[in-house]
Structure formats: C-alpha cells, structure tokens
NUVEX-778463 format. One line per field, with one value per residue (C-alpha): x, y, z; residue in one letter. Coordinates in steps of 0.2 Angstrom, whole numbers, plus 5000, padded with zeros to 4 digits. Each point is the difference from the previous one (the first is absolute). Last residue first. Layout:
<pts>
c1 = X_...
c2 = Y_...
c3 = Z_...
aa = A_...
</pts>
This chain:
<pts>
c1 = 5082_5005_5013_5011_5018_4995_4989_4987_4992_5005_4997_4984_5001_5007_4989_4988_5005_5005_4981_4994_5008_4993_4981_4986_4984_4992_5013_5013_4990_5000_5020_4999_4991_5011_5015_4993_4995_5019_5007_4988_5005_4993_4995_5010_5014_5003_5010_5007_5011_4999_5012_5003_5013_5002_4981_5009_5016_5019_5004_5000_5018_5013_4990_5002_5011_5013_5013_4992_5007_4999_4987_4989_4983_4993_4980_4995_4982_5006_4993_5008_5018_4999_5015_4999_5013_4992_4983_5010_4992_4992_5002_4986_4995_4991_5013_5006_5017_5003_4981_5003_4992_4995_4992_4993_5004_4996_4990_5000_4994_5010_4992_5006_5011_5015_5015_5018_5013_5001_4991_4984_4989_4980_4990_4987_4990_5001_4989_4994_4996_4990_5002_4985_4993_5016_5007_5016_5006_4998_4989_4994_4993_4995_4991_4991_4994_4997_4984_4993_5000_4993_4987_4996_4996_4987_4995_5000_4990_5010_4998_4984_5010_5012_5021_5007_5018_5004_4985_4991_5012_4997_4982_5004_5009_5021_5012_4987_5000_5001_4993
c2 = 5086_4989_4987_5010_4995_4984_5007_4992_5015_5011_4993_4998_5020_5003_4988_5009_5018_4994_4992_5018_5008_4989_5004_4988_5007_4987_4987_5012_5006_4983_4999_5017_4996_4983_5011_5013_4986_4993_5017_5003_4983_4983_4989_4987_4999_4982_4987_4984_4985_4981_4994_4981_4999_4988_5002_4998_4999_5008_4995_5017_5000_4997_4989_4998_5014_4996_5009_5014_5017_4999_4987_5013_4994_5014_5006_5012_5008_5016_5012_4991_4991_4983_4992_4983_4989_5008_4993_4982_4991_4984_4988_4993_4982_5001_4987_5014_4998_5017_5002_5018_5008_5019_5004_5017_5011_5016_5018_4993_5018_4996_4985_4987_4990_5004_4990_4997_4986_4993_4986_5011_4990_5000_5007_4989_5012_4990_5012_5018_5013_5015_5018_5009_5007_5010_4988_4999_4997_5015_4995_4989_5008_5016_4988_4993_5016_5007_4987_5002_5020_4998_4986_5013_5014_4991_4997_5016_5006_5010_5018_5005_4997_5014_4995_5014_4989_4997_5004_4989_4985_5004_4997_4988_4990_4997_4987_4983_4986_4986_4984
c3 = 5010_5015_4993_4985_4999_4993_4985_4995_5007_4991_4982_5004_5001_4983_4991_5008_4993_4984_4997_5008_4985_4987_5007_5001_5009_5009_5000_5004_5015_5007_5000_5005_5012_5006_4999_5013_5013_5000_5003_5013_5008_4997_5016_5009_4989_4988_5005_5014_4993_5001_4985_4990_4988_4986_4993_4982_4999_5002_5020_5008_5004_5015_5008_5021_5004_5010_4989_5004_4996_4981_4998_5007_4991_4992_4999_4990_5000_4998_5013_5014_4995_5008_5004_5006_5012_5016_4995_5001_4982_5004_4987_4991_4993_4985_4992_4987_5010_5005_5006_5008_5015_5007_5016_5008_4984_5005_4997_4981_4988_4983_4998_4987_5010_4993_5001_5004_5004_4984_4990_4999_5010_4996_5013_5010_5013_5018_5010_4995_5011_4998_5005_4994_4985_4993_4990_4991_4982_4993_4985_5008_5015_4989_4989_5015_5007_4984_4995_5019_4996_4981_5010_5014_4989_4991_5014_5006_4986_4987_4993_5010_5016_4994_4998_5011_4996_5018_5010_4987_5003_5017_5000_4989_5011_5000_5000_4997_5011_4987_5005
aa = X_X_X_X_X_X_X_X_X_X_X_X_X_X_X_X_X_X_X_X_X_X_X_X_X_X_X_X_X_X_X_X_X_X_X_X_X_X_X_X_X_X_X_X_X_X_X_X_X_X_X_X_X_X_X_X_X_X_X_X_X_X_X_X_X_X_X_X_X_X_X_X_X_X_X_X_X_X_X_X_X_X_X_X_X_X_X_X_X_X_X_X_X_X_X_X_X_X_X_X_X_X_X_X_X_X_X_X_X_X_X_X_X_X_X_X_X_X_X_X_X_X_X_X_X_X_X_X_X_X_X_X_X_X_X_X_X_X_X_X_X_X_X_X_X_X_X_X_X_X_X_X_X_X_X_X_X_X_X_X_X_X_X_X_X_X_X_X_X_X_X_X_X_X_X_X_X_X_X
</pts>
C-alpha cells in the first residue's frame, strides 16, 4: 500500500490548483502515481522505515556490491553461499563496510584476514542480506517534488521536466539524507 507524499489539499496549497479543476480523487491517484515513481526513480522511500529479512542478491565475484537502495539505515545480517550448495556463511558485522547513502556494501578483506569470504560468490541468489530503509515521513523537499511531479502531468511544461530531473537527481545523492 502506498502511503502517498502529499494530499490534495496540500497539493492545492502547493500549486493553487482550484477544486473545479480536478476532483480529489482524481488528485489522489496523480499523487499515489508520483509517490511511487519518485521512490523509484530515486531509489529510496519515504513512507516509513521498513525492514527487509533475507533479500537474495546475486554476487559480483569481488568483494563489493550494491544493494539497490540508496536510502539502507543498516544491514543487520549479511551471508554468502560460496559453494552454490545453499548453505550460507555468516558474515562478522564488523568485517562489512557499508557506505550510507549508496547502497554499497564491502567486505574488508583488506584489514581482516579473518574474514569469513573474501567475495560475494559470482551467482545467482549467492548472497543473502537483512537490512533496515526508507525515512519515516517525506520532507518539504520531498512534498514539493511529488507536485510538481503531479503538476507536470496536468500542465506539461519542458522546463519543469529539467527542474525534476534536477531534483531526483538530489536525492540520490549520498551526500544528501534529510532534503
């Protein structure tokens, strides 16, 4: 269920898009449609924080990844079938470097000899992750985007396309968390 960034009474705060323009329903689906585009198109979530237990990844054959998320919190367990005979090792949480904001996830060969794999074992489903996501609510920033994403359904303008693509590109950003 999608927990939408913005209502249409704030919507129409936002934009002073009139009620005899658009019903709020129809409103609400534009707002419900942007939500879920500006989560994938950014690769983060804004509608709570969410964990996700034993997510299958497919190994690189070197001793980084991405997970796919630029907004993981923290990765609570992290395994790799070296053999392909679906049994998984443990991976010591000390051992990992996670970069925040990234998705990235390294296994420190490099100051532990100890480690127990070296690499993500190249395959599919090789690596298994429990990680935490997503931001409890969306900011202003966040609510802003999600109109003008509305808005540029409504009234399509090439300038405001830039100005969108702009901001996504903001907040897939790792230097940027609480815009």
């Amino acid at each position: 269920m999608v927990t939408q960034y913005l209502t249409a009474t704030e919507f129409r705060n936002i934009t002073n898009v009139q009620s005899s323009e658009y019903t709020d329903t129809q409103l609400n689906q534009m707002i419900a449609s942007a939500t879920v585009e500006l989560d994938l198109r950014t690769g983060r979530t804004w509608q709570g924080v969410q964990t996700v237990t034993n997510q299958y990844f497919d190994g690189t054959g070197t001793n980084e990844m991405y997970l796919g998320r630029t907004d993981i919190a923290s990765i609570t367990s992290l395994s790799i079938d070296e053999d392909y005979n679906g049994t998984f090792t443990d991976v010591t949480a000390s051992y990992i470097i996670f970069y925040a904001g990234t998705g990235r996830v390294v296994l420190d060969t490099a100051r532990y000899s100890a480690i127990e794999a070296s690499v993500f074992t190249k395959g599919n489903k090789t690596v298994k992750v429990t990680y935490t996501y997503g931001n409890a609510a969306p900011t202003d920033f966040v609510k802003n985007l999600c109109a003008m994403m509305v808005l540029q359904q409504l009234r399509p303008e090439p300038v405001q396309n830039e100005m969108i693509d702009k901001r996504i590109l903001l907040l897939r950003s790792d230097s940027i968390s609480d815009i």
